[in-house]
C-alpha positions in Angstrom: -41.3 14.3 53.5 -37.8 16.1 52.2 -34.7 13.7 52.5 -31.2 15.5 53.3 -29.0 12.6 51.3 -25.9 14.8 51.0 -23.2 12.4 51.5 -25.1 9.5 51.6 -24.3 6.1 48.9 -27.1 4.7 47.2 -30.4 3.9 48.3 -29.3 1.5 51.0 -27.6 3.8 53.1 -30.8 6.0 53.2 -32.6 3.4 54.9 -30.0 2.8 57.1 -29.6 6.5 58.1 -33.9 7.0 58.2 -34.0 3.7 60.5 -31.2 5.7 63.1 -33.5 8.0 63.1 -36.9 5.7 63.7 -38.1 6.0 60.4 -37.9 2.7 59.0 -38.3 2.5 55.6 -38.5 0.4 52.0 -35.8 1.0 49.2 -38.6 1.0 46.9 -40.4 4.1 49.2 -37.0 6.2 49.3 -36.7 5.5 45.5 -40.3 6.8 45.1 -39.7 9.6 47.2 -36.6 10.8 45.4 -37.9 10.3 42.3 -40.7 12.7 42.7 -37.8 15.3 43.9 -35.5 14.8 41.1 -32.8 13.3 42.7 -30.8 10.4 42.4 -29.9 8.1 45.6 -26.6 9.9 46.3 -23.9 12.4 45.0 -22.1 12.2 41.4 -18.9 11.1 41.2 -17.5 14.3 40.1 -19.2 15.8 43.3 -17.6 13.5 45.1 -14.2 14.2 43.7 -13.9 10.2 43.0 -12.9 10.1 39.7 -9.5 10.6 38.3 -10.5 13.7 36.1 -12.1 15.3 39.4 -9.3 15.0 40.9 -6.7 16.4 38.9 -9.0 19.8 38.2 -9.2 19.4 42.2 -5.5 19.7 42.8 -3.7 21.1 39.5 -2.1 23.5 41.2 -0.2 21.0 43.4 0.3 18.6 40.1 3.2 18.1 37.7 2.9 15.7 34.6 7.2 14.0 34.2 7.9 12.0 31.1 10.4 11.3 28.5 11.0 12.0 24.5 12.7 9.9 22.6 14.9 11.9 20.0 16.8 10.4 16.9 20.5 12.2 16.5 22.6 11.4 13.4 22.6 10.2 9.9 22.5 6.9 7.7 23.5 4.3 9.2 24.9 6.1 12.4 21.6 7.0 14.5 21.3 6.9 18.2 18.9 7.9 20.6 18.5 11.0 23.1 16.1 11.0 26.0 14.3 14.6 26.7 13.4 14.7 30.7 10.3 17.0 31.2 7.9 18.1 33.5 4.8 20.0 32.7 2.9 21.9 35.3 -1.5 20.7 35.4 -2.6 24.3 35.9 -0.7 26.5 34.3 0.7 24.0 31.4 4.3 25.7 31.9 7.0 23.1 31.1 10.3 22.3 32.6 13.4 20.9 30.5 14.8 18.6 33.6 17.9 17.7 31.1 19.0 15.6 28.0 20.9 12.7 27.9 21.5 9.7 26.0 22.0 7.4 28.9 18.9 8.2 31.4 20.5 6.1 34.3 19.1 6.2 37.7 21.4 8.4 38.9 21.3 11.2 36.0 17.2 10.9 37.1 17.3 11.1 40.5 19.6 14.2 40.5 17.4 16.0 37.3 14.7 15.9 40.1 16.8 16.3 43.0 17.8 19.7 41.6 14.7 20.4 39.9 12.5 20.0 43.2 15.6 22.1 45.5 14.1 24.9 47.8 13.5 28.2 45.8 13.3 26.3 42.0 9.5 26.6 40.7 8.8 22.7 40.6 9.5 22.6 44.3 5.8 23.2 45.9 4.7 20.9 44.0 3.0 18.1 45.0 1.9 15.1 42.9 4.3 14.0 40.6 2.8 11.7 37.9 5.0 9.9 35.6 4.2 6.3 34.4 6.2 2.5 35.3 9.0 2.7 33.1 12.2 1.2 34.2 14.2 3.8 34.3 12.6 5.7 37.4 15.1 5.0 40.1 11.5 4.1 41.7 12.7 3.6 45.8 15.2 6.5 45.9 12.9 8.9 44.3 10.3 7.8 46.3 12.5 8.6 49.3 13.7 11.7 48.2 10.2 12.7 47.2 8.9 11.5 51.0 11.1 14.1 52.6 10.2 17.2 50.7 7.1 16.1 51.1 5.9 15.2 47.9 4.1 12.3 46.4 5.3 10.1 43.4 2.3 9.0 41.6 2.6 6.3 38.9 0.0 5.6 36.5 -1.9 2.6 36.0 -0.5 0.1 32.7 -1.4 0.7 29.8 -3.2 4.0 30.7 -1.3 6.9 29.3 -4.1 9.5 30.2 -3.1 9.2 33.2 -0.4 11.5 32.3 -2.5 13.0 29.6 -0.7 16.4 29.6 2.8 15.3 29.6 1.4 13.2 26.9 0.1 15.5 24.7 3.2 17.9 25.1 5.1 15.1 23.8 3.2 14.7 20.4 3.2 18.6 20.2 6.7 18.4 20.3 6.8 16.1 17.3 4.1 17.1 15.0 5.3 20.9 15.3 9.4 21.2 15.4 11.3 17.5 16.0 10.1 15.6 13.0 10.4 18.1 10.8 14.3 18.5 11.3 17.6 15.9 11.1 19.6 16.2 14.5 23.2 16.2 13.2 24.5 16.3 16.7 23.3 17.1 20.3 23.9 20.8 19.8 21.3 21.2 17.2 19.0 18.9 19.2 19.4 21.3 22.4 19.5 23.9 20.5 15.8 23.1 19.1 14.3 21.8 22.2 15.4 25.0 24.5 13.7 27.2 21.6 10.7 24.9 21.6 10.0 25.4 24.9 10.4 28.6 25.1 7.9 29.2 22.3 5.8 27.3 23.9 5.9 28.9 27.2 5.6 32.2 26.2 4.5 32.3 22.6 2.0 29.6 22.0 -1.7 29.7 22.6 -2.6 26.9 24.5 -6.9 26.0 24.1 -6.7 24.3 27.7 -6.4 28.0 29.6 -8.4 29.4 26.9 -6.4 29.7 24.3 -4.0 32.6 25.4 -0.2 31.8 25.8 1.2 30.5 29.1 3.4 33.3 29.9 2.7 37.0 31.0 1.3 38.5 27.7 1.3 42.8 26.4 -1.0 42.6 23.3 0.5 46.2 22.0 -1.1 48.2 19.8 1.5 48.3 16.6 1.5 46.9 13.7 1.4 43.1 13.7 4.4 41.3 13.9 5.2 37.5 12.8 8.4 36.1 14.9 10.0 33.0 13.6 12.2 30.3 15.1 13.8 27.6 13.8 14.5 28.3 10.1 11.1 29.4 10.3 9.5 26.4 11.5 8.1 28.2 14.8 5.8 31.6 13.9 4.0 33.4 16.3 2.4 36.7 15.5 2.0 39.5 18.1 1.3 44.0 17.9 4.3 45.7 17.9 5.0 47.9 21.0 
């Protein structure tokens, strides 16, 4: 006897399904029986596409990761804070600066995605939007807005940052490979460094999540190789020569 069990849950809803069909059954006997067939009482998970994993490979291109960086600017005794608005895209890993500012208010956030999401701008078929519960998400008006371009905020759980894993791990790439390895005198060096981040890592910077070839469209040439620096040097990337 060969059981079709494709889309059926456990061995409880094989009984069920056999006894429609006038073949009543034991668990025990439909254990036996898949046993000696190799397979287990219903699909995986991933099959499934249950899981949260499954489901963002399912749908990355319809997914963008939003968070903020927190950024010191100033000296001794005179520091204050900037907050980097981003969104990364699941598939591609492309990021977006949405804007900097050092008061993220609900109404600076709501029109960084307001403009950001705008018919024509590359963010705008997007969507899932992930981002997590922090207070400063104008939560009902972006959920509004979102509703009618039909798009989907999706928060993350508490205490559950991968979640947002990408947008995550952007963040610490940020750190551990151009902000904390320079002083932010004033918000035009802090620009200054986070446009030329991003564009080094959108086009420059092999990325091992797309198998580690940069983001953006790449000529490998056939000169001599070439080492391009940014930042005082901070940034290398090596590439042929044209």
């Amino acid at each position: 006897m060969q059981i079709d069990h494709g889309g059926c849950r456990g061995l409880s809803r094989i009984v069920g399904e056999m006894t429609k069909c006038g073949l009543p059954v034991s668990e025990r006997a439909v254990r036996r029986v898949l046993n000696q067939q190799g397979l287990s009482p219903g699909p995986s998970r991933e099959r499934m596409g249950s899981t949260w994993a499954q489901f963002l490979r399912l749908h990355a291109k319809e997914i963008v990761g939003m968070d903020f960086m927190q950024i010191p600017v100033g000296f001794i005794g005179k520091i204050t804070y900037r907050f980097v608005f981003f969104a990364i895209e699941h598939d591609t890993r492309h990021v977006h600066l949405l804007g900097i500012t050092e008061h993220p208010t609900g109404d600076w956030i709501h029109n960084a995605l307001r403009s950001a999401t705008m018919d024509g701008m590359p963010l705008a078929k997007r969507k899932y939007w992930i981002h997590d519960n922090d207070g400063k998400y104008p939560r009902k008006r972006m959920q509004e807005m979102f509703r009618q371009r039909g798009i989907k905020s999706v928060p993350t759980c508490p205490y559950t940052p991968d979640m947002n894993a990408y947008a995550e791990r952007f963040v610490r790439s940020v750190h551990e490979e151009c902000t904390d390895h320079l002083i932010f005198l004033n918000d035009d060096l802090l620009r200054n460094a986070t446009t030329t981040y991003f564009q080094h890592y959108n086009t420059e910077r092999p990325h091992q999540g797309i198998g580690n070839i940069p983001i953006g469209p790449w000529t490998p040439g056939t000169g001599d190789i070439v080492c391009d620096t940014q930042s005082d040097g901070l940034l290398k990337s090596f590439r042929r020569a044209a």
